[in-house]
C-alpha positions in Angstrom: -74.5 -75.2 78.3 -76.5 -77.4 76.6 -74.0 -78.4 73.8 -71.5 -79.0 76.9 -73.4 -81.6 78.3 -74.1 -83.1 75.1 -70.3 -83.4 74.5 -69.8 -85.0 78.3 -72.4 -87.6 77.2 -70.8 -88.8 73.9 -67.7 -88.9 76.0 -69.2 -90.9 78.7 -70.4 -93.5 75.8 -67.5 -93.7 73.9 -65.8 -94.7 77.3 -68.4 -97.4 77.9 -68.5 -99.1 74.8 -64.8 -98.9 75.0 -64.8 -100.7 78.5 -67.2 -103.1 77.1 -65.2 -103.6 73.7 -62.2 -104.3 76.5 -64.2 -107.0 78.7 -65.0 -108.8 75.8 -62.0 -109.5 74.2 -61.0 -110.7 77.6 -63.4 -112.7 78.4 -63.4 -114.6 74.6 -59.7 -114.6 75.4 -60.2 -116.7 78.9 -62.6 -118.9 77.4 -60.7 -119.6 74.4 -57.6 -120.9 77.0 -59.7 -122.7 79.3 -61.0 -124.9 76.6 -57.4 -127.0 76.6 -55.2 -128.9 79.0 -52.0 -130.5 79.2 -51.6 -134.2 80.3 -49.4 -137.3 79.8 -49.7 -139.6 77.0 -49.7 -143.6 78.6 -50.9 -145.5 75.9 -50.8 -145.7 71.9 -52.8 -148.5 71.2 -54.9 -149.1 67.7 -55.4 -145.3 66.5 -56.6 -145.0 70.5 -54.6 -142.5 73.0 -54.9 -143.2 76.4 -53.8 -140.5 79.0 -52.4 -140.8 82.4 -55.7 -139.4 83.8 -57.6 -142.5 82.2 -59.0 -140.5 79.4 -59.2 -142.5 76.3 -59.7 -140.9 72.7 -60.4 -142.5 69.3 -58.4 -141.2 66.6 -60.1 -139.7 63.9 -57.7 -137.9 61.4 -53.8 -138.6 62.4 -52.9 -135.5 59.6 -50.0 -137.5 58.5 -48.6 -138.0 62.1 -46.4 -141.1 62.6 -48.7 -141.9 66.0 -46.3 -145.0 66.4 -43.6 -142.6 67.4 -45.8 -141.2 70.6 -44.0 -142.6 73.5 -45.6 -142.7 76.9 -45.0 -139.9 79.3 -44.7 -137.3 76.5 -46.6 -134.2 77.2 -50.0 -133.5 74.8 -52.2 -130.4 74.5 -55.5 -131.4 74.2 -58.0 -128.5 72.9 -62.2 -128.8 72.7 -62.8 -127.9 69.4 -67.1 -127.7 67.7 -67.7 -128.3 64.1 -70.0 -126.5 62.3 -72.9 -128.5 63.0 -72.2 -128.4 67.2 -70.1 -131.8 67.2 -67.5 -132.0 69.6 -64.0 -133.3 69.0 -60.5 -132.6 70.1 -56.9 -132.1 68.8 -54.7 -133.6 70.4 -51.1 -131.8 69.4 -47.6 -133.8 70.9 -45.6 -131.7 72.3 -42.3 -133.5 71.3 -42.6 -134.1 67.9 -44.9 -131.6 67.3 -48.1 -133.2 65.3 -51.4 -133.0 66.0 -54.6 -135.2 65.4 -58.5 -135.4 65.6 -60.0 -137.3 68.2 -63.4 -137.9 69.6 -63.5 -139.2 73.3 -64.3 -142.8 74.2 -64.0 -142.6 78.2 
């Protein structure tokens, strides 16, 4: 009898830390996502993007991105990314010619 119960119980945890284990990955997974969006380019000006929303970021690093080839209205994924040290910055990825840069934002 005794042994059964004991058997039930290690079940019971296994299941719960495997329920756990499930919620989160999921949640990491959702938070991970929500941490970019997807907007309109309006402005390449200086090694400074403007989007359609108003947002205006400072170009860090272009990575060897032609940024003179961005045209307004083309699509961009911007994604919060933190360094090391707990400085934010953002990539900023074009969607048509597939290149992405560091940014930091100005407005």
């Amino acid at each position: 009898m005794r042994k059964l119960i004991v058997i039930r119980a290690l079940r019971l945890a296994k299941h719960s830390l495997l329920g756990l284990a499930v919620i989160l990955v999921l949640w990491t997974a959702s938070g991970a996502q929500s941490a970019c969006g997807q907007v309109k380019l309006a402005r390449v000006e200086r090694g400074r993007l403007e989007m359609d929303s108003g947002s205006i970021y400072r170009i860090l690093d272009n990575n060897g991105a032609n940024i003179s080839l961005w045209l307004p209205l083309t699509g961009v994924v911007i994604c919060e990314q933190v360094t090391d040290s707990g400085e934010l910055y953002y990539s900023i990825s074009n969607q048509d010619t597939n290149e992405t840069v560091l940014a930091v934002r100005e407005r």
